[in-house]
N, C-alpha and C positions, 0 to 999 in steps of 0.2 A: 445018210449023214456022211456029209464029208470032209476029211480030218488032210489038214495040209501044213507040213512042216518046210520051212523054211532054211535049209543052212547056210549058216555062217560061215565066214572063211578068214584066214587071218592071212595076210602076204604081208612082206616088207621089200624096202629099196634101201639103197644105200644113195646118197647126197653127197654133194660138195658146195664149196661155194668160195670163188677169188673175188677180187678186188683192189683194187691201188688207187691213190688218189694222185694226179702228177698236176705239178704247178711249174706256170714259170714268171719270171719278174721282166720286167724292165729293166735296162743296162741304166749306167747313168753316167750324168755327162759333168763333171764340176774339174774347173781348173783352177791352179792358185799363180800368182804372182808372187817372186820373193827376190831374194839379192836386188833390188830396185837401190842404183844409185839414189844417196839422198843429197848429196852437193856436188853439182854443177860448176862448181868456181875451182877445184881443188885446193878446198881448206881456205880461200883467199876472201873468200864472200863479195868477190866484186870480178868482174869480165873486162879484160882489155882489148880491142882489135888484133885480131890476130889469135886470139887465144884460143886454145878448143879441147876440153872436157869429156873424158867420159862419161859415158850413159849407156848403163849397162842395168837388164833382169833377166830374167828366164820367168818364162811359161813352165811349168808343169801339170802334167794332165794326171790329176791323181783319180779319175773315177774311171769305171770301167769297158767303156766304150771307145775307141781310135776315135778322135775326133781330129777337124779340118782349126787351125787356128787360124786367125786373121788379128794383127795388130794396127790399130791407128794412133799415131803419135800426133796430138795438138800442141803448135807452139802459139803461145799468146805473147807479143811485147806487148810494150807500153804504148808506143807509139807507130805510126804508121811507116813499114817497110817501103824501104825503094820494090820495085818492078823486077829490076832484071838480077840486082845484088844483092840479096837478104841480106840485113844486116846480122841477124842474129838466124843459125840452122841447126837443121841435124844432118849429121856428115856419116858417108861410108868410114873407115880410120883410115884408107886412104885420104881422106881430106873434100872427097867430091859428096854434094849435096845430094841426100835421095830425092826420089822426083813428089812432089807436093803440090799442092795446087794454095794456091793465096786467095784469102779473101778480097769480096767486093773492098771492104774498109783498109784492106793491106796490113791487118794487125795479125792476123791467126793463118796461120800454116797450115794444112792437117797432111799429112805424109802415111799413105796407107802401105803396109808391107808385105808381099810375099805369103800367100798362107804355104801355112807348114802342117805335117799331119803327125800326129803324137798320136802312139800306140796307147793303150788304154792298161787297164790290169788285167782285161781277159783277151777284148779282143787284138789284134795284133795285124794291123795293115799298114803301119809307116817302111817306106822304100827301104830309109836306113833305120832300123830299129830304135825307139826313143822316146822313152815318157816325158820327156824335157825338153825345153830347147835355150840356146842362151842368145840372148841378141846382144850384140855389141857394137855402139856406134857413138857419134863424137855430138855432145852440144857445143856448138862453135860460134863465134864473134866476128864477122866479116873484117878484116884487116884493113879493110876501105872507110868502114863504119867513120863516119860523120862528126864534126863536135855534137851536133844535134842529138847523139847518144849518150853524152855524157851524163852520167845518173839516170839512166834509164835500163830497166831489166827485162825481163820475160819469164815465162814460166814454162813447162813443159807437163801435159796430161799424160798418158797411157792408159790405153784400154786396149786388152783382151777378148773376142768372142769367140766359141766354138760354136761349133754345131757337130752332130755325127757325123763318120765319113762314110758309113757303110748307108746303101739306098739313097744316095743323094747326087749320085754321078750327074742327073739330070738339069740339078740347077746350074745355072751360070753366076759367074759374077757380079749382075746387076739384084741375085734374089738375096744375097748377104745382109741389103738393107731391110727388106723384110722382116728376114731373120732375127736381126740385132734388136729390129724393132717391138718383136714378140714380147 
């Protein structure tokens, strides 16, 4: 007979145990428009030849990302602009027209400007530093302007787009319409 014991044995370890959980967001991209002249005439509610108006807002890029801005200024009159003299523009405050292209119908202006780059809340790539930017320029009355304007107005749109600045050095200026289009 045979008798077989078996022993047990008891051992221990010692453990650990790390862990983190790390996250990250998305920057974001929102601008506001504020200070936007609301009269065009100064106080007079009517334009004479010759006359020329401030038109003045600022961009501000209040979200966190540097973004590239690009502004387009639409002017609509009433009636059909001469060719070479707008009757009705938007002027540097020297007094000279920016450069615009006129519609087939010679009624709508549109005058694209300069992108600018506004630093964001965090990230930070404008040349001169600047969450803001203020444009300033003149709505003017061609002093040439025609009887054929009398009682006739125009209006003036503004629109703002950004897009990011950072990773985007590759697009050109033809992909902005894209962009806006998004």
């Amino acid at each position: 007979v045979s008798v077989c014991t078996l022993a047990g044995g008891a051992f221990s370890y010692f453990t650990d145990y790390a862990s983190q959980e790390i996250s990250a967001a998305a920057g974001t991209m929102t601008i506001n428009m504020k200070d936007v002249t609301q009269d065009m005439t100064d106080g007079l509610t009517i334009m004479n030849p010759g006359d020329s108006n401030d038109l003045r807002f600022t961009i501000d890029n209040t979200g966190s990302k540097s973004s590239d801005v690009k502004v387009v200024i639409t002017l609509t009159a009433d009636q059909a602009m001469t060719t070479a003299n707008h009757e009705y523009m938007i002027t540097d405050n020297a007094g000279k027209e920016l450069k615009g292209v006129l519609s087939a119908d010679r009624r709508t202006m549109v005058y694209t400007i300069d992108d600018v780059v506004l630093d964001g809340t965090v990230e930070k790539d404008a040349a001169s530093p600047a969450m803001i930017h203020i444009y300033d320029y003149q709505f003017a009355m061609n002093k040439n302007a025609s009887n054929s304007w009398q009682g006739k107005g125009a209006s003036v749109t503004i629109e703002a787009f950004a897009k990011q600045h950072r990773n985007t050095a590759s697009l050109d200026a033809s992909d902005w319409t894209a962009i806006v289009e998004k």
